[in-house]
N, CA, C and O atoms as a Tripos MOL2 file, in Angstrom:
@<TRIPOS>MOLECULE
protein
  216   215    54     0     0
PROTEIN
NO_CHARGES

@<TRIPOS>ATOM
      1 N           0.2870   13.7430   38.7710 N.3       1 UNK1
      2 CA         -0.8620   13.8910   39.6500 C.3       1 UNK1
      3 C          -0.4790   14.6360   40.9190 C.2       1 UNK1
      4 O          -1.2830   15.4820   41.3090 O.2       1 UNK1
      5 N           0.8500   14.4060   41.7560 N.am      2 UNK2
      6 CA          0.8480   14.8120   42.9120 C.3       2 UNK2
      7 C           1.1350   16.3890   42.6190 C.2       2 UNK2
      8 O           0.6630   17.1670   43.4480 O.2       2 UNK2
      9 N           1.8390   16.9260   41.5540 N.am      3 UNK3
     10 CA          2.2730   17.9930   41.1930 C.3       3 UNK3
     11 C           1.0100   18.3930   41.1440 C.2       3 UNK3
     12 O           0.8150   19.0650   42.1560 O.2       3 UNK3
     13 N          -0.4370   18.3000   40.1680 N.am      4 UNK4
     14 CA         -1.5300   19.3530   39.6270 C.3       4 UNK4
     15 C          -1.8790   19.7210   41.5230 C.2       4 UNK4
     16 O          -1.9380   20.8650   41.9740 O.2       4 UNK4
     17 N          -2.0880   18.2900   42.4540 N.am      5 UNK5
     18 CA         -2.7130   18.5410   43.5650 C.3       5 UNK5
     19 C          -1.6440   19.8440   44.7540 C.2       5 UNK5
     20 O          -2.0920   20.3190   45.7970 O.2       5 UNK5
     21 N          -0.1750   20.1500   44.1460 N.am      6 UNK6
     22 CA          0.5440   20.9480   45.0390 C.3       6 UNK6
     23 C           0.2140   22.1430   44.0360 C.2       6 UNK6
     24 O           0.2350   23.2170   44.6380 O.2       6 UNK6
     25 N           0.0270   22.2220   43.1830 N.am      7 UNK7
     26 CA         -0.2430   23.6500   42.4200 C.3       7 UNK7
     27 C          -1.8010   24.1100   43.0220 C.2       7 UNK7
     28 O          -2.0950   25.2730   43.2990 O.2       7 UNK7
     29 N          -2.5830   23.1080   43.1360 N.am      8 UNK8
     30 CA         -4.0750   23.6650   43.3970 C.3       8 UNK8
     31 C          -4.3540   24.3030   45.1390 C.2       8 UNK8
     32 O          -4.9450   25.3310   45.4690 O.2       8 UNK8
     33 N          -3.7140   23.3060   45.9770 N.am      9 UNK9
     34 CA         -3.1370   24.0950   47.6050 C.3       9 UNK9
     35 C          -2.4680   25.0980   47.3440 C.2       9 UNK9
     36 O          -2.8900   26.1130   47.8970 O.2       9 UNK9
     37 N          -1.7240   25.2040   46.8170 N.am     10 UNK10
     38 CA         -0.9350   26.8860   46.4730 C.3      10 UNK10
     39 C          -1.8360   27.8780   46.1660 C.2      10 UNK10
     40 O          -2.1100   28.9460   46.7140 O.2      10 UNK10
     41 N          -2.2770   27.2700   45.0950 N.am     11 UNK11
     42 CA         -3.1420   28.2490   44.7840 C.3      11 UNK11
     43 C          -4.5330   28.7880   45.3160 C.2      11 UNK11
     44 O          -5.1840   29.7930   45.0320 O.2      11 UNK11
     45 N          -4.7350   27.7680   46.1700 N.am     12 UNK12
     46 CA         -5.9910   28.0210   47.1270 C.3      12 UNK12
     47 C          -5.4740   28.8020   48.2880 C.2      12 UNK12
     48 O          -6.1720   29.7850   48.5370 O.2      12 UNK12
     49 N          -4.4250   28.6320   49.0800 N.am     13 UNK13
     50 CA         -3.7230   29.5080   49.7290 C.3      13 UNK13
     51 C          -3.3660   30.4980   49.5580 C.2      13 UNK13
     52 O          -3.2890   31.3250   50.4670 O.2      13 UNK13
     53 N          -2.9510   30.7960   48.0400 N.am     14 UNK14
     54 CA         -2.5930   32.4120   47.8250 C.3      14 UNK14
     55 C          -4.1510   32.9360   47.7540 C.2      14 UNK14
     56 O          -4.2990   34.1170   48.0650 O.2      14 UNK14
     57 N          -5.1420   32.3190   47.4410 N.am     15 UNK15
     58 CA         -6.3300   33.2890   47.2680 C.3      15 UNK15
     59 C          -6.6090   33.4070   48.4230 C.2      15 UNK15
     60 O          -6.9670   34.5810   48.5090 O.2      15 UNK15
     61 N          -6.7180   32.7570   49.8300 N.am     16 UNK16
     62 CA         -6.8110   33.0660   51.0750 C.3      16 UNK16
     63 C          -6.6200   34.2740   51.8150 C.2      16 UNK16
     64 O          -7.3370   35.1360   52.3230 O.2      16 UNK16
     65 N          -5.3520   34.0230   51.6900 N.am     17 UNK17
     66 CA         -4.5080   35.4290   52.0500 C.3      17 UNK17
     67 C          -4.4730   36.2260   51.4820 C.2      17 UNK17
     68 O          -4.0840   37.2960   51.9490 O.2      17 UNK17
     69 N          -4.8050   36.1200   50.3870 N.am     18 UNK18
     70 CA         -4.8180   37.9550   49.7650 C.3      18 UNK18
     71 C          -6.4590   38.6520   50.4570 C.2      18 UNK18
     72 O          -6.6360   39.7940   50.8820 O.2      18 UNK18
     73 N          -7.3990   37.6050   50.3770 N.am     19 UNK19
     74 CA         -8.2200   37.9880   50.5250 C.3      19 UNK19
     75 C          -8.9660   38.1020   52.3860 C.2      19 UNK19
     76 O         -10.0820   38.3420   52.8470 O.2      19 UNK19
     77 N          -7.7450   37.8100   52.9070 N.am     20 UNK20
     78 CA         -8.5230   37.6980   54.2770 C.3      20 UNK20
     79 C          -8.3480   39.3260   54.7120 C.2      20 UNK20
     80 O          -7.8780   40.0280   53.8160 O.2      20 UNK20
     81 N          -8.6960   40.0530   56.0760 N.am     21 UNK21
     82 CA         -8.3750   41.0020   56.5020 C.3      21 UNK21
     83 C          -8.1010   41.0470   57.8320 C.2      21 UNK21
     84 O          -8.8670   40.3810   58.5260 O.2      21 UNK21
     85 N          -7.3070   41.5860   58.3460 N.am     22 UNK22
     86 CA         -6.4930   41.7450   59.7910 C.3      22 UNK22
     87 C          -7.2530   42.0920   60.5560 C.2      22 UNK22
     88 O          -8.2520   42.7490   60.2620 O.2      22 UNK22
     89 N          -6.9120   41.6850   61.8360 N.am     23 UNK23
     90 CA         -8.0840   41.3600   63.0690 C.3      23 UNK23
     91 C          -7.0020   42.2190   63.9510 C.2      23 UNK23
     92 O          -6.2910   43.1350   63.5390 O.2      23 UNK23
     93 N          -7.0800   41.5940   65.4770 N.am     24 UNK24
     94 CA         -6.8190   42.3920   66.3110 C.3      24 UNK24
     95 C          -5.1260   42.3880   66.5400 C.2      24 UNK24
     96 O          -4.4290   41.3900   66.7260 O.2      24 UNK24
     97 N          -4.6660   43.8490   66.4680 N.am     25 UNK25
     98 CA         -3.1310   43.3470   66.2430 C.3      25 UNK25
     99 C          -2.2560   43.0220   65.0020 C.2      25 UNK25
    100 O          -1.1180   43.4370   64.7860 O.2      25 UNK25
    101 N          -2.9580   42.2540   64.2800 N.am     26 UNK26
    102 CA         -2.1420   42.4560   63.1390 C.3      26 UNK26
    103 C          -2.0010   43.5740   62.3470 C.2      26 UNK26
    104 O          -2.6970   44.5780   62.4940 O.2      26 UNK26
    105 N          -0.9520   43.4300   61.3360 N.am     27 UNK27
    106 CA         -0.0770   44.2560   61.0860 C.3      27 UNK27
    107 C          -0.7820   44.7470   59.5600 C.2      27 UNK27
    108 O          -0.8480   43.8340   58.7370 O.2      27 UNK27
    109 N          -1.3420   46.1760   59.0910 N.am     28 UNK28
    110 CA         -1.8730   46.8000   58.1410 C.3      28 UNK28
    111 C          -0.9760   47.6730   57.3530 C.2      28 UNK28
    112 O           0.2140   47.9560   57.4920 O.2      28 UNK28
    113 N          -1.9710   48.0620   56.3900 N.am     29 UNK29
    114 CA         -1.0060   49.4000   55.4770 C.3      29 UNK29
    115 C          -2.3280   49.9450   54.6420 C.2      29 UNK29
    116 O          -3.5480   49.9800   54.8020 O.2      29 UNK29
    117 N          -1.5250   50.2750   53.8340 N.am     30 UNK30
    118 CA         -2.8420   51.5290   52.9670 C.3      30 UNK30
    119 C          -3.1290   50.3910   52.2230 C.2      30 UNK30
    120 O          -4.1090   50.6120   51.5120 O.2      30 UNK30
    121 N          -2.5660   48.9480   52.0480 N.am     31 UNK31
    122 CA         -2.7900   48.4130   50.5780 C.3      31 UNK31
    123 C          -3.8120   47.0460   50.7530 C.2      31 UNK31
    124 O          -4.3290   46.3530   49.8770 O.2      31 UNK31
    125 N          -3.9080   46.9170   52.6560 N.am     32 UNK32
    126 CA         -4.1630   45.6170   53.5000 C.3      32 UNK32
    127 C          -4.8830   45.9720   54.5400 C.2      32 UNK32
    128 O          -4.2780   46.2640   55.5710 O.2      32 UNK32
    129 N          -6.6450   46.0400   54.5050 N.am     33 UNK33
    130 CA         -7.2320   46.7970   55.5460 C.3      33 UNK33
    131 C          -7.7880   45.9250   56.6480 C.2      33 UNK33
    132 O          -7.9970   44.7320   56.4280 O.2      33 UNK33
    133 N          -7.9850   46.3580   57.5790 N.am     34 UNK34
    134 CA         -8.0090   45.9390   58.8340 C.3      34 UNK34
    135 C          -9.9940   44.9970   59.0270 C.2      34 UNK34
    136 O         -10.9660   45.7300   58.8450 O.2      34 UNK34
    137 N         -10.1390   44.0790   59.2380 N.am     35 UNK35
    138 CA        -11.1630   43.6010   59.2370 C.3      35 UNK35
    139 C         -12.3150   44.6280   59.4710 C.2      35 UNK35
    140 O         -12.0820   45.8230   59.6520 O.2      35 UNK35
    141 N         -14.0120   43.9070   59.4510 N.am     36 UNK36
    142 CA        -15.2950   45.1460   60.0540 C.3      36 UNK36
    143 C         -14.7690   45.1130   61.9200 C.2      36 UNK36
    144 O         -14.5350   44.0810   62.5490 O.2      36 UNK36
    145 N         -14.7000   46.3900   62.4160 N.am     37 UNK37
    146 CA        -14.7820   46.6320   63.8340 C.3      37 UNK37
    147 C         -13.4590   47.0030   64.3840 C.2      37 UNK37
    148 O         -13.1650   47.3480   65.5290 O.2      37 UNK37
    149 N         -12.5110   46.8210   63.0270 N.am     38 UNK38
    150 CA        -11.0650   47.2210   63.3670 C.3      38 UNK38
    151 C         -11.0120   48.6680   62.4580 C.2      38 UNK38
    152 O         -11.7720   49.0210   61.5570 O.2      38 UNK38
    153 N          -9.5660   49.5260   63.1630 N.am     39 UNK39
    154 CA         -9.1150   50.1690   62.1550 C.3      39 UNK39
    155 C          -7.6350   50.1790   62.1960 C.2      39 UNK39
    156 O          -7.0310   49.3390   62.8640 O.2      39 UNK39
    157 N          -7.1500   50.9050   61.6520 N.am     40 UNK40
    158 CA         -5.1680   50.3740   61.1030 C.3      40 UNK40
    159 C          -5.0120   51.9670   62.1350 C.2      40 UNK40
    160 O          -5.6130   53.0370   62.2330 O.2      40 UNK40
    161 N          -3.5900   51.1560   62.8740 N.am     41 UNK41
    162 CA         -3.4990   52.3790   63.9230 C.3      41 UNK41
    163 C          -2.0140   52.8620   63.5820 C.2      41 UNK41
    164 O          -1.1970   52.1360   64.1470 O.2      41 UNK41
    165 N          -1.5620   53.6450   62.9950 N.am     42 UNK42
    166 CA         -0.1970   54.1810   62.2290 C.3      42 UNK42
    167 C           0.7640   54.6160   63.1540 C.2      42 UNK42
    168 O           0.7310   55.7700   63.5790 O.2      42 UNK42
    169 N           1.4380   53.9780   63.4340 N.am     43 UNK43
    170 CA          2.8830   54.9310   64.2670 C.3      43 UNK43
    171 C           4.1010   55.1520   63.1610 C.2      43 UNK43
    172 O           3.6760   54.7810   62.0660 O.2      43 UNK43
    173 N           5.0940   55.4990   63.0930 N.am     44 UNK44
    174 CA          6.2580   55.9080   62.3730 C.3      44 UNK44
    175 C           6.6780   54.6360   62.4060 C.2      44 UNK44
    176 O           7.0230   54.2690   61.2820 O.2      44 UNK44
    177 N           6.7740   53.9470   63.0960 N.am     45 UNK45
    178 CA          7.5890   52.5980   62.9660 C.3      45 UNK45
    179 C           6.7030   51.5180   62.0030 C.2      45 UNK45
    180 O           7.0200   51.1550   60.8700 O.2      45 UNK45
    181 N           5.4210   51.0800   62.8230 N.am     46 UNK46
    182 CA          4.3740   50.3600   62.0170 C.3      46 UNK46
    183 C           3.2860   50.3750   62.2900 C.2      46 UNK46
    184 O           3.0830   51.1940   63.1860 O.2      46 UNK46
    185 N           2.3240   49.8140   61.9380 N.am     47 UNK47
    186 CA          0.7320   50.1640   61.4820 C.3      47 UNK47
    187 C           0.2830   48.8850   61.9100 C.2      47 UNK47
    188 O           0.8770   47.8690   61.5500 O.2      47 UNK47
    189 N          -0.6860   48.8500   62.6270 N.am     48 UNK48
    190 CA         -1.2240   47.4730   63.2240 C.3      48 UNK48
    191 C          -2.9990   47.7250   63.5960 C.2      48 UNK48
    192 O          -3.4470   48.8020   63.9880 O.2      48 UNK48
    193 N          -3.8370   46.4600   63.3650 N.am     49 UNK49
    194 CA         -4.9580   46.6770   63.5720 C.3      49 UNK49
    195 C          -5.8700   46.2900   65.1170 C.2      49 UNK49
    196 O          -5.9600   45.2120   65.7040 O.2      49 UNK49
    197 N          -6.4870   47.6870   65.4680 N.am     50 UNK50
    198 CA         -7.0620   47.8140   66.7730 C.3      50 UNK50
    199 C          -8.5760   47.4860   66.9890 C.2      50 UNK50
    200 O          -9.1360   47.1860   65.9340 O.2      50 UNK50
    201 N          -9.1080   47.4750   67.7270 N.am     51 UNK51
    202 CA        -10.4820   47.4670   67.5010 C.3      51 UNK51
    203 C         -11.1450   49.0250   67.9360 C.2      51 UNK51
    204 O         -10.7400   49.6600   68.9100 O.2      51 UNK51
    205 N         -12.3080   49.5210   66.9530 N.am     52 UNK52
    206 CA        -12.8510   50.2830   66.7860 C.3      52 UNK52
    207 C         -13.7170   50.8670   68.4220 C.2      52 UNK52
    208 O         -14.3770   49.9370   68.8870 O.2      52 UNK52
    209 N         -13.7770   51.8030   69.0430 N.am     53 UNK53
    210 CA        -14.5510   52.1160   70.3060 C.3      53 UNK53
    211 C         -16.2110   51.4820   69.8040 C.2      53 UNK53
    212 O         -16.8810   51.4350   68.7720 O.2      53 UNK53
    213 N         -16.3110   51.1510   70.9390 N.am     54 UNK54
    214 CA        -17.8910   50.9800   70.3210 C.3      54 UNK54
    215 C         -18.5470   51.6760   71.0520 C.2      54 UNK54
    216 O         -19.7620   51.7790   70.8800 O.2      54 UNK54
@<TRIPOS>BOND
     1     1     2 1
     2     2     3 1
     3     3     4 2
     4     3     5 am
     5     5     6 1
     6     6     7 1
     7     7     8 2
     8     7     9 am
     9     9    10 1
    10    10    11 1
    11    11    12 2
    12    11    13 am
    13    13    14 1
    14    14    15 1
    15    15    16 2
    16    15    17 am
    17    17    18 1
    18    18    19 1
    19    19    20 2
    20    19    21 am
    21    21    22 1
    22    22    23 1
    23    23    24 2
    24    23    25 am
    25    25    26 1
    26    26    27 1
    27    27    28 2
    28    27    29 am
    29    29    30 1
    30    30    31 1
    31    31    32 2
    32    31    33 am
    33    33    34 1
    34    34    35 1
    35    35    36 2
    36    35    37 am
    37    37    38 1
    38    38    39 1
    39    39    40 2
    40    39    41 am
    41    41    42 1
    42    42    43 1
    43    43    44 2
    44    43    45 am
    45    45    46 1
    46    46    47 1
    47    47    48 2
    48    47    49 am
    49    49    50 1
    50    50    51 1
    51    51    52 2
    52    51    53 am
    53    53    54 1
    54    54    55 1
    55    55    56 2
    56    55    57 am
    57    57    58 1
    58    58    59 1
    59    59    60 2
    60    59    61 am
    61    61    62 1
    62    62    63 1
    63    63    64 2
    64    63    65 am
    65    65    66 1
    66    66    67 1
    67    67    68 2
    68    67    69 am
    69    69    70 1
    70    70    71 1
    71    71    72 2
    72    71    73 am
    73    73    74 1
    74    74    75 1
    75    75    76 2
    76    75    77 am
    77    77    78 1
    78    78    79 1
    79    79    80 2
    80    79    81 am
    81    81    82 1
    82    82    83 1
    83    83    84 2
    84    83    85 am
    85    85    86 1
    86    86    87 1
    87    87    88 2
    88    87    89 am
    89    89    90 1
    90    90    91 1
    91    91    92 2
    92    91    93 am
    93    93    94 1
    94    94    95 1
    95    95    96 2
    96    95    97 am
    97    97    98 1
    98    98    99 1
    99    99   100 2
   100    99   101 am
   101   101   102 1
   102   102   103 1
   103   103   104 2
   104   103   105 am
   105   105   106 1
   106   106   107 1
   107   107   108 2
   108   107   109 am
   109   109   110 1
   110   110   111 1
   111   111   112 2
   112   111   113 am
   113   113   114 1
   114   114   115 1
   115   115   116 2
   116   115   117 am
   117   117   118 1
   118   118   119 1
   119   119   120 2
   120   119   121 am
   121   121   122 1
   122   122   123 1
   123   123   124 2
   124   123   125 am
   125   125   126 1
   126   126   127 1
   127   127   128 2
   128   127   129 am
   129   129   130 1
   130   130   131 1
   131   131   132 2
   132   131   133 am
   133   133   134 1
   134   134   135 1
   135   135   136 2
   136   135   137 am
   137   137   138 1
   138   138   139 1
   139   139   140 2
   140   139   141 am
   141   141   142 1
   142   142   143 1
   143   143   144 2
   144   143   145 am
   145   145   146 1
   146   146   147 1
   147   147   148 2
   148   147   149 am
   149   149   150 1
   150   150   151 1
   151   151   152 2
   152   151   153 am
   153   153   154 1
   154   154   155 1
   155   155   156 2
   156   155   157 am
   157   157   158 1
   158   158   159 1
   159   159   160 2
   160   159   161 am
   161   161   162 1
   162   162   163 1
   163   163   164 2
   164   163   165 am
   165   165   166 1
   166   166   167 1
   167   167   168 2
   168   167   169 am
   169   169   170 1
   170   170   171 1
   171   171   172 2
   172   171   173 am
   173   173   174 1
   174   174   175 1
   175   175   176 2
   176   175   177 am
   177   177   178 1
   178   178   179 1
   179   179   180 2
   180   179   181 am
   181   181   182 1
   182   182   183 1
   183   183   184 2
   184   183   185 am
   185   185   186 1
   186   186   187 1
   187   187   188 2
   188   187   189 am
   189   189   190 1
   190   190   191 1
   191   191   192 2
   192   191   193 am
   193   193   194 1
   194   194   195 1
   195   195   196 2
   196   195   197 am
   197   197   198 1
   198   198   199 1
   199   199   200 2
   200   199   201 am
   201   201   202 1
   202   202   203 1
   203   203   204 2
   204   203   205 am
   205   205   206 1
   206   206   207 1
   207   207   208 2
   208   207   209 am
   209   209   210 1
   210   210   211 1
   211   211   212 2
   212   211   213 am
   213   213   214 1
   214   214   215 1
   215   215   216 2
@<TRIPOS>SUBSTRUCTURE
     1 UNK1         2 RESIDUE 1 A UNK
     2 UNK2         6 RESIDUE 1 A UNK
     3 UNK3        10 RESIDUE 1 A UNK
     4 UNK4        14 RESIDUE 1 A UNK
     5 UNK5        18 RESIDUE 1 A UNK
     6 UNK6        22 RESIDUE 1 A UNK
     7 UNK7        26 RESIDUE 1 A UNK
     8 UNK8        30 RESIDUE 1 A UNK
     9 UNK9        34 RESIDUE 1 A UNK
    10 UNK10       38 RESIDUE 1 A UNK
    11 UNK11       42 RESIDUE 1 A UNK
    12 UNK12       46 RESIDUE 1 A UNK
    13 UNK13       50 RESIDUE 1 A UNK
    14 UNK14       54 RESIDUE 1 A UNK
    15 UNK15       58 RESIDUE 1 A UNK
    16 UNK16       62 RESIDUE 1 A UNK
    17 UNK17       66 RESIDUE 1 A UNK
    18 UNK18       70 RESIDUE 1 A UNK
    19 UNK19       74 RESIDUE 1 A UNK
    20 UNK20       78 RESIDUE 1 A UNK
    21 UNK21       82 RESIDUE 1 A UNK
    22 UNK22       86 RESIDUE 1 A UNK
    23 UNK23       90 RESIDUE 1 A UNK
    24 UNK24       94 RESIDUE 1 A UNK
    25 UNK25       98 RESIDUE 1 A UNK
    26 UNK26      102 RESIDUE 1 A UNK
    27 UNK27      106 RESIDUE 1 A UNK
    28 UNK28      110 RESIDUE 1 A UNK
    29 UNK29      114 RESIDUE 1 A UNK
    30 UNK30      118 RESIDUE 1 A UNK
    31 UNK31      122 RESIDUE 1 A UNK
    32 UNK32      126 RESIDUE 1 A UNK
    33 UNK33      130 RESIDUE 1 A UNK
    34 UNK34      134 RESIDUE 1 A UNK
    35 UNK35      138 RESIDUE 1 A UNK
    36 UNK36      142 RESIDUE 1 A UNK
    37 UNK37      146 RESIDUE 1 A UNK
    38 UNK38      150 RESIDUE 1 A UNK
    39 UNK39      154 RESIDUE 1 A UNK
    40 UNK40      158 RESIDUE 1 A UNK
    41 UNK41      162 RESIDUE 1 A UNK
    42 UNK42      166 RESIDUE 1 A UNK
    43 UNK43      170 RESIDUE 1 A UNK
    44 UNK44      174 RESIDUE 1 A UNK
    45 UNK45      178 RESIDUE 1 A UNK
    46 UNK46      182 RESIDUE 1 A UNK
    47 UNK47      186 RESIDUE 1 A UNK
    48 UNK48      190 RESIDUE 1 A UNK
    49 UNK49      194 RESIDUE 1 A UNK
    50 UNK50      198 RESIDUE 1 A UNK
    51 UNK51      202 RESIDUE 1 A UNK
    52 UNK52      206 RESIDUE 1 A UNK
    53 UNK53      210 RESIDUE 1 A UNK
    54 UNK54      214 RESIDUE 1 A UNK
């Protein structure tokens, strides 16, 4: 029993995160897009999400 209930948090957690999208500051790529009102801001080093001018 305690095992099915640590497989089902796992697994509710991995669907979380795959599916959330980066807000202000966090860190993007071509594969992980930046929430609505953000966009992914690219330097040579790394890629992080800004908010859009309004």
């Amino acid at each position: 029993m305690r095992f099915s209930f640590i497989v089902a948090i796992t697994a509710l957690t991995a669907s979380m995160s795959v599916s959330a999208c980066g807000k202000f500051e966090d860190y993007c790529n071509n594969d992980i897009g930046c929430c609505s009102g953000f966009y992914c801001n690219s330097t040579p080093d790394l890629s992080y999400c800004l908010p859009t001018a309004a």
